[in-house]
MIRO-956812 format. One record per atom (N, C-alpha, C, O): atom name; x, y, z. Coordinates in steps of 0.001 Angstrom, whole numbers, plus 524288, in hexadecimal, padded with zeros to 5 digits. Layout:
REM residues N
  atome      u      v      w
     CA      X      Y      Z
...
REM end
This chain:
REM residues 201
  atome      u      v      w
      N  76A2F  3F1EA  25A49
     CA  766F1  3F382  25EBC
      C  769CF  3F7BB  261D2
      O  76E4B  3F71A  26370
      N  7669E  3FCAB  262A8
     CA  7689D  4006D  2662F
      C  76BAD  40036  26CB2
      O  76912  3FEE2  27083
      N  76EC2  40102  26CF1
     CA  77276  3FFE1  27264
      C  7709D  4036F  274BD
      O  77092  40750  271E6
      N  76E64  4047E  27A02
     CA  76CBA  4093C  27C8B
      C  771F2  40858  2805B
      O  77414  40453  281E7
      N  77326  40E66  28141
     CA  7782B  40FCF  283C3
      C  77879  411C5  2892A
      O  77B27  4102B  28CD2
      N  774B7  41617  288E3
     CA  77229  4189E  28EBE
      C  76CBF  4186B  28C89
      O  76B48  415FE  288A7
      N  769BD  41BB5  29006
     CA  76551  41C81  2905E
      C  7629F  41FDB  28A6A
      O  75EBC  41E9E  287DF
      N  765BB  42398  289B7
     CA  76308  425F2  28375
      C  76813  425AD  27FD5
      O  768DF  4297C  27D03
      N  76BEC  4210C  27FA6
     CA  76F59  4212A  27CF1
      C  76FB1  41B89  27AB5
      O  76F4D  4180F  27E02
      N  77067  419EF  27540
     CA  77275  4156D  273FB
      C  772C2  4149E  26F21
      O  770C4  4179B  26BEE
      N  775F5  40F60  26D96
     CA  7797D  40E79  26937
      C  775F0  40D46  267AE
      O  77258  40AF3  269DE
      N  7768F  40F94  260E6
     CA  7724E  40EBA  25DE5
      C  7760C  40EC9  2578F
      O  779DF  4119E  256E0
      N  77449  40BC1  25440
     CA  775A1  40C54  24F79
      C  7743F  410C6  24AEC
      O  7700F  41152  2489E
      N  778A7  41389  24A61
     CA  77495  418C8  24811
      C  7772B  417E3  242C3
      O  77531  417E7  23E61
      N  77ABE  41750  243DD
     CA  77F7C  41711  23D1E
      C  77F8B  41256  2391D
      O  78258  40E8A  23A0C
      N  77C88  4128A  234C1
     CA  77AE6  40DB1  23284
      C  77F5E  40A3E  23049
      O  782AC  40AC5  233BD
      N  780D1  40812  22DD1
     CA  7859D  4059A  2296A
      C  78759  4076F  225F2
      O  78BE5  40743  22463
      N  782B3  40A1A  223C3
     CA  783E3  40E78  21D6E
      C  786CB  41187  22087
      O  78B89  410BD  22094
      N  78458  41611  22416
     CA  78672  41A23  224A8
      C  78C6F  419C4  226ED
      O  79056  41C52  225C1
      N  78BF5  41723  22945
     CA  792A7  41605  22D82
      C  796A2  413DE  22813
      O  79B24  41581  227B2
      N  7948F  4106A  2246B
     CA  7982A  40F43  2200E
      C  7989F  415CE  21DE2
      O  79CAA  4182F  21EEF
      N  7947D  41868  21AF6
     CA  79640  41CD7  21A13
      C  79A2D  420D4  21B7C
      O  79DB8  422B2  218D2
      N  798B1  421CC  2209B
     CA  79C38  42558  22368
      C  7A100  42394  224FC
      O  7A419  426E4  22694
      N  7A2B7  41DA2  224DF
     CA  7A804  41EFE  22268
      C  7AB65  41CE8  21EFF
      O  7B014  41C6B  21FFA
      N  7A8AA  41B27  21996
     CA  7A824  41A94  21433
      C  7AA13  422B5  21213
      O  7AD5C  42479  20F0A
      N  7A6E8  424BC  214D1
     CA  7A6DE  42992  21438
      C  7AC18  42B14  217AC
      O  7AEA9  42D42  2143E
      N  7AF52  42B49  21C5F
     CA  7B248  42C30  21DC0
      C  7B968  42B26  21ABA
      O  7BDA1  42D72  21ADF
      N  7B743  42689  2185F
     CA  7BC66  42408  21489
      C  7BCD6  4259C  21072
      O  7C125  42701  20ED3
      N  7B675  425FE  20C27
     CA  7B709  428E2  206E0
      C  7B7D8  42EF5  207BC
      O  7BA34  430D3  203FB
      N  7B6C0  43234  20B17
     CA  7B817  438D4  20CB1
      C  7BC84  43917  20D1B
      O  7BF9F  43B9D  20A6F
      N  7BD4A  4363A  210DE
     CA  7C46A  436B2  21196
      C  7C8A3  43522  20E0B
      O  7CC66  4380B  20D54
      N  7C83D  43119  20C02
     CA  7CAC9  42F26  205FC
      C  7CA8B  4330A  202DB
      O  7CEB5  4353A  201D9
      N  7C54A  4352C  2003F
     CA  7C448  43A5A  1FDC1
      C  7C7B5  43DFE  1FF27
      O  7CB93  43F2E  1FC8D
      N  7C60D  44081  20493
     CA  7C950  444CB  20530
      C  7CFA6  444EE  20665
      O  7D237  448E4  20752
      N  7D17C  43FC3  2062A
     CA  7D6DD  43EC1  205F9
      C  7D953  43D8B  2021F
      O  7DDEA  43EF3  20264
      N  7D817  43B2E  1FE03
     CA  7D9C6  43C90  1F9A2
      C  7D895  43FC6  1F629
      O  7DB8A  44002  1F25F
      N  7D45C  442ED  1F64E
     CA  7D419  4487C  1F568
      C  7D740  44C45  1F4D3
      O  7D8CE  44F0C  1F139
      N  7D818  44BAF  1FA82
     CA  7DBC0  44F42  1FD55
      C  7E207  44D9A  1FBEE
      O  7E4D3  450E5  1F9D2
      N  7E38D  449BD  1FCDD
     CA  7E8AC  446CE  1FBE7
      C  7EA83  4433C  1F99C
      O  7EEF7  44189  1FA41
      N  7E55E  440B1  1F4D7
     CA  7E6A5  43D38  1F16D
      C  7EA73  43E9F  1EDF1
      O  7ED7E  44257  1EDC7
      N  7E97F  439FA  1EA7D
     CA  7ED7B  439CB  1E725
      C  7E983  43DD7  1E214
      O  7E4F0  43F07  1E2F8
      N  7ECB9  43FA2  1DC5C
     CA  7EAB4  44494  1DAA4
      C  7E4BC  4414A  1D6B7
      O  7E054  44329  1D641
      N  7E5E9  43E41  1D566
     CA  7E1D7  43C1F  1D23C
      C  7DF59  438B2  1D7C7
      O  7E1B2  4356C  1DA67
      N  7D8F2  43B04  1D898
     CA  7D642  43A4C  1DCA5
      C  7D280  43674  1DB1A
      O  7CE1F  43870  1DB20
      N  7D275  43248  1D9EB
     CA  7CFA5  42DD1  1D7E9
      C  7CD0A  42CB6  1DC46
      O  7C85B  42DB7  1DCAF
      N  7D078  429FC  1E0EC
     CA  7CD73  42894  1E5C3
      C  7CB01  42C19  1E801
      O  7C689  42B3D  1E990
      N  7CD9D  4315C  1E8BF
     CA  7C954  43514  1E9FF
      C  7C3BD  43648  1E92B
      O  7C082  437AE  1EC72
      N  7C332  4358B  1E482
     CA  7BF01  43616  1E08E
      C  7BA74  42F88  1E0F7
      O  7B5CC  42F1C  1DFD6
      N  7BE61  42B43  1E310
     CA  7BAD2  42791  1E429
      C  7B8E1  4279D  1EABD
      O  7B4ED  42561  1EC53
      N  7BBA7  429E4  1ED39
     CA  7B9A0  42A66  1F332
      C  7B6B2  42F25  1F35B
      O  7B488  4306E  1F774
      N  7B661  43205  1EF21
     CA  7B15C  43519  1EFEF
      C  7AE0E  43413  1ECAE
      O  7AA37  436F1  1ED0F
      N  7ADD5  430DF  1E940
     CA  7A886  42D62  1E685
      C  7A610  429E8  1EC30
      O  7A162  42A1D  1ED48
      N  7A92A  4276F  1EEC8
     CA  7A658  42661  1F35B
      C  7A61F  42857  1F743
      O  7A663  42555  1FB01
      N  7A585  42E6D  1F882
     CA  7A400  43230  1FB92
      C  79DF6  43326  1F942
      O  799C9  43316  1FBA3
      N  79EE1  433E8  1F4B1
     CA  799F7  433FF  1F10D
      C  79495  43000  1F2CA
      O  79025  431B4  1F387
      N  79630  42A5E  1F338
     CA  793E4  42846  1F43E
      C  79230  42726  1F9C8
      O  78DB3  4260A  1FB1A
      N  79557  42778  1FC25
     CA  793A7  4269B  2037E
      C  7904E  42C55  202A1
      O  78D57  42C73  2066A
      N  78F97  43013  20021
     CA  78D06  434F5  20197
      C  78936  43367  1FF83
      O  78525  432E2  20206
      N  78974  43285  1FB8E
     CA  78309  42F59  1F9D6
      C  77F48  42C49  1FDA2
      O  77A9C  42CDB  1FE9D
      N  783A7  42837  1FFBC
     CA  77FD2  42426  20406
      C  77F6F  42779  2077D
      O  77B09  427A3  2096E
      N  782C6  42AB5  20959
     CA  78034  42D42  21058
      C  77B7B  43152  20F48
      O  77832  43259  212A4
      N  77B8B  433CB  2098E
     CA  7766D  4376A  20862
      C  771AB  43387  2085E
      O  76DEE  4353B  20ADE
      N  77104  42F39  20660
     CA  76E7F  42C2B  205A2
      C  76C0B  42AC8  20B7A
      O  767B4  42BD2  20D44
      N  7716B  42773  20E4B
     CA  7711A  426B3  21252
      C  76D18  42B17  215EA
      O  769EB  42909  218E2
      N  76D34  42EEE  215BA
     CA  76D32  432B8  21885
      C  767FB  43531  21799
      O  766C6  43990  21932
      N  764A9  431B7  21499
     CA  75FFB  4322A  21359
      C  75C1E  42DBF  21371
      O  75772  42EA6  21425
      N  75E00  428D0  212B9
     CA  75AD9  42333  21266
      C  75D19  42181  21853
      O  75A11  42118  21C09
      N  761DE  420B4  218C0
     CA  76662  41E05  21DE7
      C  762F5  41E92  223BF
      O  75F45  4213C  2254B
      N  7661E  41AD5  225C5
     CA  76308  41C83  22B84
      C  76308  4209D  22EF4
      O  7663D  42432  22EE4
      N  75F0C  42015  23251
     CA  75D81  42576  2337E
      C  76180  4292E  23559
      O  76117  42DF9  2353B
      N  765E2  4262F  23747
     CA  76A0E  42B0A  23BCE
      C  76D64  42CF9  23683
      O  7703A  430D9  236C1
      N  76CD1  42A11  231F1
     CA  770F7  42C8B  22D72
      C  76D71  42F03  22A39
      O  76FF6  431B0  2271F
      N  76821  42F75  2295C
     CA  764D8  4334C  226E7
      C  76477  43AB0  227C8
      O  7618E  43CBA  22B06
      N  7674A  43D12  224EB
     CA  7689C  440F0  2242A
      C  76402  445A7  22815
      O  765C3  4497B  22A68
      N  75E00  4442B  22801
     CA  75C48  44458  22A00
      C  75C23  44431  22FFE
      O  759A1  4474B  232AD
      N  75ED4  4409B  231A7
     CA  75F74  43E1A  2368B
      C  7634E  44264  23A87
      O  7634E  4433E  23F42
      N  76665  44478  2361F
     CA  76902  448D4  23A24
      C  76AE7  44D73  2374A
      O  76F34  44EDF  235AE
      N  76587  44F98  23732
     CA  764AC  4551B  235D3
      C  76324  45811  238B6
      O  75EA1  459AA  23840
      N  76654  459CB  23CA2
     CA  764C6  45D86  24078
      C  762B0  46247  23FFA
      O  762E3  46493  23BC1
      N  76061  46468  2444A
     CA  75F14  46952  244C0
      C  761CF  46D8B  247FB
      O  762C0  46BDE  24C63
      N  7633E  471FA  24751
     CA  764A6  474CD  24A89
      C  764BD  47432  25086
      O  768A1  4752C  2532C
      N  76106  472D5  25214
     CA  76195  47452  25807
      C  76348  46E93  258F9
      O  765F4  46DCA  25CE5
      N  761D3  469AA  25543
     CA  76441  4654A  2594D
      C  76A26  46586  258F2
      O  76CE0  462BA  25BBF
      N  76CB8  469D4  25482
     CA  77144  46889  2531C
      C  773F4  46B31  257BF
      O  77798  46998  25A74
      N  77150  46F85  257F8
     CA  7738A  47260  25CA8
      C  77463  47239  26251
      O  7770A  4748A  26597
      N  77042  46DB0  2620C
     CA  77016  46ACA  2675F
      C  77357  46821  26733
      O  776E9  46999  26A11
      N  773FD  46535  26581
     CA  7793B  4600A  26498
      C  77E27  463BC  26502
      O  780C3  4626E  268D5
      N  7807D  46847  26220
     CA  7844E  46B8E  261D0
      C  78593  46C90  268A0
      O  78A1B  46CC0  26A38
      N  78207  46D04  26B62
     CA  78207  46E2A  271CA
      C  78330  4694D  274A7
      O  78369  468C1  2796C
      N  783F6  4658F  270BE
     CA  78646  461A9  27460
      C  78B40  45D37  2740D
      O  78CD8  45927  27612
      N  78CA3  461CE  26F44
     CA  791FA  45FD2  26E7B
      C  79639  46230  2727B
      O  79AB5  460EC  2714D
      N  795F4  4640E  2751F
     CA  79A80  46470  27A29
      C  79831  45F74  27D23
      O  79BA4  45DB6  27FFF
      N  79573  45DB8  27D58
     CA  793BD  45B75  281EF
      C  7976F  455E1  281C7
      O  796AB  4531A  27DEE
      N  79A84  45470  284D2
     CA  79E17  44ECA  28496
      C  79B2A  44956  285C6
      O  79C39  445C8  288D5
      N  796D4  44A1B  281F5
     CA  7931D  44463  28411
      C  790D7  44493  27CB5
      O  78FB5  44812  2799A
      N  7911A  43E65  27C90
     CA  78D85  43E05  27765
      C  7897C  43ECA  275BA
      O  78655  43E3D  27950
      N  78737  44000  27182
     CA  78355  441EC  26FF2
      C  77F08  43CD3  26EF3
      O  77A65  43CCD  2703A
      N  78260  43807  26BF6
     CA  77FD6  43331  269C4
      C  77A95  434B9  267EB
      O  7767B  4328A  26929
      N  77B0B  43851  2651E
     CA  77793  43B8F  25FCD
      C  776BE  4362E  25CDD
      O  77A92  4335D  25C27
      N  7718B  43496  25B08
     CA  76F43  42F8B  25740
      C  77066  430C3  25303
      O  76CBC  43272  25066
      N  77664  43081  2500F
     CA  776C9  43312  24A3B
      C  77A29  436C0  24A45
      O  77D27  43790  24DF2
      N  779FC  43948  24639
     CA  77D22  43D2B  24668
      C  77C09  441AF  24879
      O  77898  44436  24644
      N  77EAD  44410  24D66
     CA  77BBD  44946  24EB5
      C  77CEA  44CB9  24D18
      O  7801A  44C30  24988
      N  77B55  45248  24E6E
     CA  77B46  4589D  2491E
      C  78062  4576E  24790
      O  781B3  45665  2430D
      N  7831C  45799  24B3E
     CA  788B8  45980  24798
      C  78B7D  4564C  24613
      O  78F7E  4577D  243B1
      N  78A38  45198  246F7
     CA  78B05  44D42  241A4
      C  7880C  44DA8  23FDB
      O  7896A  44AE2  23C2C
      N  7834C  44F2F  23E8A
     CA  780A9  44F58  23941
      C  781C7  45424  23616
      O  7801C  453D7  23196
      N  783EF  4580A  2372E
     CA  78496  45CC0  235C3
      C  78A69  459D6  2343F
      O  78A52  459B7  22F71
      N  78EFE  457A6  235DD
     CA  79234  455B6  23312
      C  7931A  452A0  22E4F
      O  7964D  45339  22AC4
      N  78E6B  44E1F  22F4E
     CA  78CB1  44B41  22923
      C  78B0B  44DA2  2240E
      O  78BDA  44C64  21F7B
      N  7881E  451FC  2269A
     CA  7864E  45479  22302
      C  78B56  45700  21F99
      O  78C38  45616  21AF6
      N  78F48  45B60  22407
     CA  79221  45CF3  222A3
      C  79611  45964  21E63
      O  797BF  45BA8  21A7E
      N  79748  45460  21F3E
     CA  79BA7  45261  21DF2
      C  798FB  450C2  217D8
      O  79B58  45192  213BD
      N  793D8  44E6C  21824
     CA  791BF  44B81  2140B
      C  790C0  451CE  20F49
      O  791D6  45233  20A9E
      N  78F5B  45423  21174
     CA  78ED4  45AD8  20EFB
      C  79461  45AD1  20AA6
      O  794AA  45B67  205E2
      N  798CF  459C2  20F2B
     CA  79E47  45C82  20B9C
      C  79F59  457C1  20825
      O  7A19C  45797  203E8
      N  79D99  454AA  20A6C
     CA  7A018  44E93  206E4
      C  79C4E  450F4  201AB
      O  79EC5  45391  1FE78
      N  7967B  4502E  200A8
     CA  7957E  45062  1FD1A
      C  796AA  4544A  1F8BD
      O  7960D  45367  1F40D
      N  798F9  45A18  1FB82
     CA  79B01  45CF6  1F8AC
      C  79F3A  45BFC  1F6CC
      O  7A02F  45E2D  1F2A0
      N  7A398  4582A  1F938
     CA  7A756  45890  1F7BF
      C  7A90D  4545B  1F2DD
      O  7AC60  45570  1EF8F
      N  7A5A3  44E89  1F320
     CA  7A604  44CE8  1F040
      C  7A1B3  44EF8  1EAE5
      O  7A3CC  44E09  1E6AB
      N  79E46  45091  1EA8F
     CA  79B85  45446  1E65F
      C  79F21  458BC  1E4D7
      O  79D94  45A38  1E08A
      N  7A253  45AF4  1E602
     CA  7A71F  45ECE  1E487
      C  7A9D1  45AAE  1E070
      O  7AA5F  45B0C  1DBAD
      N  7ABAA  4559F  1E4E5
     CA  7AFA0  4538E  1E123
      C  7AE2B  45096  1DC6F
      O  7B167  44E92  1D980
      N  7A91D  45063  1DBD2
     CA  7A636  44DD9  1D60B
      C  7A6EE  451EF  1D344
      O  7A54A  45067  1CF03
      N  7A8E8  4582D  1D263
     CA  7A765  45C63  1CF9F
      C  7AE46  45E05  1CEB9
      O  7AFA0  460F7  1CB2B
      N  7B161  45C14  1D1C7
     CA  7B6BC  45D30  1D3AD
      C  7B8B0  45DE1  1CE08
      O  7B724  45A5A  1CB27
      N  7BBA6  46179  1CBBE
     CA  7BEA0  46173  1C9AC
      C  7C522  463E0  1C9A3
      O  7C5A5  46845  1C7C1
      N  7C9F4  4612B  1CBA1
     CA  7CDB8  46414  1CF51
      C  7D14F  46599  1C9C9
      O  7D540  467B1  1CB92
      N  7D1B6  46583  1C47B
     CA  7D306  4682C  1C0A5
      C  7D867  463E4  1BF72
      O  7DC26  4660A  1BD54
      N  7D8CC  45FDA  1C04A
     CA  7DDA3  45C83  1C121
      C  7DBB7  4582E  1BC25
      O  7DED5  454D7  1BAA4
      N  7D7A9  45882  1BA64
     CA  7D511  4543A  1B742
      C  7D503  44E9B  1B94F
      O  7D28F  44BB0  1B661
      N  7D667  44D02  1BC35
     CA  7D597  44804  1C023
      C  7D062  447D3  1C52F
      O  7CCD8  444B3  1C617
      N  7D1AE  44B8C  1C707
     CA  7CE71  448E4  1CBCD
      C  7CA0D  44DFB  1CBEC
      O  7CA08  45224  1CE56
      N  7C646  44B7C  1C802
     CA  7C1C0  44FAA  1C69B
      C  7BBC4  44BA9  1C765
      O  7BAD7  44747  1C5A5
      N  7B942  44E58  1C9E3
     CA  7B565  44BEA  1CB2C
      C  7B1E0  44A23  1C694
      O  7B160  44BF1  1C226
      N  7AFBA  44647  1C8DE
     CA  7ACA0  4420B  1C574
      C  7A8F5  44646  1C0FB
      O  7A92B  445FF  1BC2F
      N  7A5E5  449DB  1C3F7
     CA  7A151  44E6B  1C13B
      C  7A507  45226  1BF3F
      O  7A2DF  45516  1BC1B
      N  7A921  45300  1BFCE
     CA  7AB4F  4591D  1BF11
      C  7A9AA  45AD5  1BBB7
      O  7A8DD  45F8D  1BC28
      N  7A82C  4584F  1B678
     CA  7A9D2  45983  1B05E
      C  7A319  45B77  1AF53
      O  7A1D9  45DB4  1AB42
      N  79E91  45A08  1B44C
     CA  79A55  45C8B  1B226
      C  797BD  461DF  1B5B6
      O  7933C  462A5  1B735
      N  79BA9  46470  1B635
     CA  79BB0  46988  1B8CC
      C  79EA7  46DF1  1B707
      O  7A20A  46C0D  1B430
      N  79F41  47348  1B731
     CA  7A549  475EA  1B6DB
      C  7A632  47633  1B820
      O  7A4C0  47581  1BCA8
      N  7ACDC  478B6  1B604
     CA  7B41A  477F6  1B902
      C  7B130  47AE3  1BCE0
      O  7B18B  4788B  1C10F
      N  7AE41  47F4C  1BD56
     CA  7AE1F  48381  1C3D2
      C  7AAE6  47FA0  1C669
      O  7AB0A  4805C  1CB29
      N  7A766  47AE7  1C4D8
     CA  7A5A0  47919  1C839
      C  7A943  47459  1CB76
      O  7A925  473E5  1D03F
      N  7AB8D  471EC  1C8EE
     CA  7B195  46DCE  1C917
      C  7B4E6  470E2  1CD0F
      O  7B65F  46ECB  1D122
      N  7B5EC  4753F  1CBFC
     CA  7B9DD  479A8  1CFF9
      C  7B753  47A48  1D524
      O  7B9BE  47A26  1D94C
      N  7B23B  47AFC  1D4AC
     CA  7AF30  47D5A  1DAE4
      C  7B055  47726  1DCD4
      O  7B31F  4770B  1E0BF
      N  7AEDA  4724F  1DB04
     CA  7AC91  46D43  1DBF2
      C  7B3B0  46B0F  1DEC6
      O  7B55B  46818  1E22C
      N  7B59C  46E63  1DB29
     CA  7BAAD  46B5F  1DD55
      C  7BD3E  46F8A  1E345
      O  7BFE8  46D9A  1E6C6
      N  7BBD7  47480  1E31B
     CA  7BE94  47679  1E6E5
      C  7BB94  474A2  1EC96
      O  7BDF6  47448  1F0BF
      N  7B431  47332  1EBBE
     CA  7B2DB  4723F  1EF92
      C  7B496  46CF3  1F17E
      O  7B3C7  46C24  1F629
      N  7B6D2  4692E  1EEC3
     CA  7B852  464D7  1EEB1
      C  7BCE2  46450  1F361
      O  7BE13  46144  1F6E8
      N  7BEA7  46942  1F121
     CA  7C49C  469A8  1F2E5
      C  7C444  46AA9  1F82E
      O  7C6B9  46831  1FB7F
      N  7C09F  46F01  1F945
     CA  7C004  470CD  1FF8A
      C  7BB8C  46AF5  202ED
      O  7BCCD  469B2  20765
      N  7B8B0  4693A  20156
     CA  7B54B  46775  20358
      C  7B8C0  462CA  206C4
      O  7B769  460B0  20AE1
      N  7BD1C  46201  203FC
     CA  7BFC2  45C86  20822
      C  7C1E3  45FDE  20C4A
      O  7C512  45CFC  20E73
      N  7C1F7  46494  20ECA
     CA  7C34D  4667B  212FE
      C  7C098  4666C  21659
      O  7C198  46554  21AEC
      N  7B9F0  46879  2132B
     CA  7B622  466E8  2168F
      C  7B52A  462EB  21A41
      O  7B48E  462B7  21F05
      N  7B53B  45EE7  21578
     CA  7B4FC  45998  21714
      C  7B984  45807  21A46
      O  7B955  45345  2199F
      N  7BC14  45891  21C3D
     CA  7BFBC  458F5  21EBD
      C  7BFFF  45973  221C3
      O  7C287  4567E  22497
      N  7BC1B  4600E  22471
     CA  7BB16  4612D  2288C
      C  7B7CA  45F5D  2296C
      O  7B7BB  460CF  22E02
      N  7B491  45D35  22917
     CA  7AF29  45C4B  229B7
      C  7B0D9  4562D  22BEF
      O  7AE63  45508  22FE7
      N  7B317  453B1  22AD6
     CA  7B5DB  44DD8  22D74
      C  7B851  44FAF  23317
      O  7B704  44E30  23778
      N  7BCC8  453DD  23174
     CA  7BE8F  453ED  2373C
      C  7B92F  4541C  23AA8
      O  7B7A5  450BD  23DB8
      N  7B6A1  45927  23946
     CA  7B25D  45A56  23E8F
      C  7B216  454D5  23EB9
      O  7B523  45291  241AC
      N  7AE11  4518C  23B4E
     CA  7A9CA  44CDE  23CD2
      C  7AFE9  44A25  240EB
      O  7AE65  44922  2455E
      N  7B5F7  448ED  24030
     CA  7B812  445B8  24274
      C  7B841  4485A  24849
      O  7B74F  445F0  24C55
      N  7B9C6  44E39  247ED
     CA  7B8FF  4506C  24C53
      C  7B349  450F0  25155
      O  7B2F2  451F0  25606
      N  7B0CE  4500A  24E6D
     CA  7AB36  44FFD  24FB8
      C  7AAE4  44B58  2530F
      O  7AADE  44BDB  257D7
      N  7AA9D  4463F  25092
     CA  7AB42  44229  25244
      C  7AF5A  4415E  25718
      O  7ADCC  43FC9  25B5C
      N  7B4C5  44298  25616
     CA  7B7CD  4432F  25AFA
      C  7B58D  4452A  26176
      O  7B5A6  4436B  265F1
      N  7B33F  44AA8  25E21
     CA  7B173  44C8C  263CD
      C  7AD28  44AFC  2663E
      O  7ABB3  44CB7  26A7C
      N  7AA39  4468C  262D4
     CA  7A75E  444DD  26669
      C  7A954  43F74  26999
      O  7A858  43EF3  26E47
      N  7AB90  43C57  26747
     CA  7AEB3  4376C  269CF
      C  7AFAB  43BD6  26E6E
      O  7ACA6  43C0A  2722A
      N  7B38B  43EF2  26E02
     CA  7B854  43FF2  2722C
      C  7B45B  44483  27753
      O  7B48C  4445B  27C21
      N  7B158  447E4  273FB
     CA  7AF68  44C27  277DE
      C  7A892  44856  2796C
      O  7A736  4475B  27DEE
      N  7A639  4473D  275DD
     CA  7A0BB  4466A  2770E
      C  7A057  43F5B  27854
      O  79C56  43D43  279FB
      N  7A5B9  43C48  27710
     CA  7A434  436EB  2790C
      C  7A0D6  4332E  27563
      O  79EA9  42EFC  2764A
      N  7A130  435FE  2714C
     CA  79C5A  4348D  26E1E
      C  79E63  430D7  268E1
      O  79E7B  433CE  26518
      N  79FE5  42BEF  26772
     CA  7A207  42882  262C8
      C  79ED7  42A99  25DD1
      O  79A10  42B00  25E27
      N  7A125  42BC1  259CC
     CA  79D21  42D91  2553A
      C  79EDB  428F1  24FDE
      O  79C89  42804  24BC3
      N  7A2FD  4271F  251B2
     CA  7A520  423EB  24E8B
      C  7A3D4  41E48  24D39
      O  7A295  41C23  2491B
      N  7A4B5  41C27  25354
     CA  7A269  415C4  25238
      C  79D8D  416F2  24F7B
      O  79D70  415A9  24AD9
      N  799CE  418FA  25148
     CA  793A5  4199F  24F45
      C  79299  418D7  24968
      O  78EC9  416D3  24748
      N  7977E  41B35  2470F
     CA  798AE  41ADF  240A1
      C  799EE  41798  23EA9
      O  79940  416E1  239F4
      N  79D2D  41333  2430D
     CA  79F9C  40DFC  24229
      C  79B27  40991  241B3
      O  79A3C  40745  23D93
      N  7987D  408A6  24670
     CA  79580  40655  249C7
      C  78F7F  40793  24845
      O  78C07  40454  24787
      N  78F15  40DA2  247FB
     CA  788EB  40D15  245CD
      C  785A8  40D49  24AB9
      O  780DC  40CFA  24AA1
      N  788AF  40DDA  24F5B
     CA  78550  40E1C  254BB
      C  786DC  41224  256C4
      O  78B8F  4132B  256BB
      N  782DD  415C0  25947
     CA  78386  41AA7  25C22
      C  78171  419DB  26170
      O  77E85  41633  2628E
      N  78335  41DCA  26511
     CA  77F92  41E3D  269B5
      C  77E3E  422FD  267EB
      O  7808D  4261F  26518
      N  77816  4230C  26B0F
     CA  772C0  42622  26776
      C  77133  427C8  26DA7
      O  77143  424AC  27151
      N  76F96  42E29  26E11
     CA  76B81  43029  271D0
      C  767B5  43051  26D6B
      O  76932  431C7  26915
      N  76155  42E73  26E86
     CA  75F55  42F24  26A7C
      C  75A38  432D8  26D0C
      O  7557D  43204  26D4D
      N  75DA3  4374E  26EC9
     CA  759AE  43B9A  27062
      C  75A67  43FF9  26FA6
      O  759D3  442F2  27362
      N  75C0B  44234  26A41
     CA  75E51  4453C  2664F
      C  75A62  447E5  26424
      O  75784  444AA  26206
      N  758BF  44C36  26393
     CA  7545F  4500F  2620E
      C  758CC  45394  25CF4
      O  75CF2  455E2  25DB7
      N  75662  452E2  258E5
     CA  75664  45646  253C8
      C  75414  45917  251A4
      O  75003  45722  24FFA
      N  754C8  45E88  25060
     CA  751EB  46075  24D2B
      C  754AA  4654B  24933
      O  751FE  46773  245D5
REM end
């Protein structure tokens, strides 16, 4: 049952069970990935199994993100220009937004992050790094120039991804610290405070 907080503000459950398990099911298999990637040991076995289940959490959140409930339906926060731009005008402002969901620029971040993830693990199904060990599952039904492109984008894309974490951690910071605003429990907990007088288009 909804907690009303003030007058057009209150706790409401927006974040279902799937999704909050996902996102950080997804925080442990990315990071495992991109750490032994990056600094494993040379034969990448585990690597190669923490991105078989990158594979799969991307499956459920596409899925998700089409059947799932409404605040995680892909649909649900697809902005338009001018609301994005409106919202952009009120990020100086040191008061919370308590946006129902994800607002533009977290949705413009999901997008972003789920974008590089899927490229990056689709690179590494094609990967071939010329070492004869740690060659992706498909390599062998493509060519070496396609194995070479598949592997160099492979190679750059964990920088991306990389950056693309700091922002979302940085992102998050500045709103705790400048806007007052928790983005975290909500992910834990599954409860937000909601203005639910938000115009999109």
């Amino acid at each position: 049952m909804n907690k009303q907080i003030t007058e057009d503000v209150s706790q409401e459950k927006i974040w279902d069970i799937g999704t909050r398990l996902f996102h950080w099911a997804l925080v442990i298999c990315v990071a495992a990935a991109w750490g032994l990637g990056k600094f494993g040991p040379n034969i990448m076995t585990l690597h190669f199994y923490f991105g078989y289940a990158v594979i799969a959490l991307l499956v459920f959140r596409v899925i998700w993100g089409l059947v799932g409930p409404a605040p995680v339906r892909f649909a649900s926060f697809l902005y338009g220009p001018r609301t994005t731009l409106r919202y952009l005008r009120t990020l100086g402002t040191p008061k919370p937004s308590y946006w129902p969901g994800h607002n533009p620029m977290g949705a413009l971040s999901v997008f972003a992050i789920l974008a590089a993830l899927i490229a990056q693990v689709g690179t590494g199904l094609f990967s071939d790094p010329d070492d004869f060990i740690n060659v992706g599952p498909l390599a062998g039904y493509v060519s070496s120039e396609a194995n070479r492109t598949a592997t160099f984008i492979h190679n750059r894309m964990l920088w991306v991804i990389l950056a693309l974490v700091v922002l979302h951690i940085a992102a998050i910071a500045y709103y705790k610290r400048f806007k007052g605003e928790n983005l975290v429990t909500p992910m834990i907990t599954g409860w937000k405070p909601v203005r639910r007088d938000e115009s999109r288009d």
